[in-house]
C-alpha angles and dihedrals in degrees: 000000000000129000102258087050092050087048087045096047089041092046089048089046088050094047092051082057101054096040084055098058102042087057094055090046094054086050096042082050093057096050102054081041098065083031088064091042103051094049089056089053093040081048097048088060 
């Protein structure tokens, strides 16, 4: 393999990454989000 495939193959593993753990973030966002949400509520009663 030569040097420019290795660097391809290494930027699209890295971006995958990344694409994964944003997503995860974003989810992880919207839970405590509704979390936080629902005991306010729960706390308003």
């Amino acid at each position: 393999m030569s040097q420019p495939q290795l660097q391809l193959l290494f930027n699209r593993k890295i971006s995958k990454i990344l694409q994964i753990l944003k997503t995860i973030i974003s989810v992880k966002k919207i839970t405590f989000y509704n979390d936080f949400r629902t005991t306010y509520y729960l706390g308003l009663d």
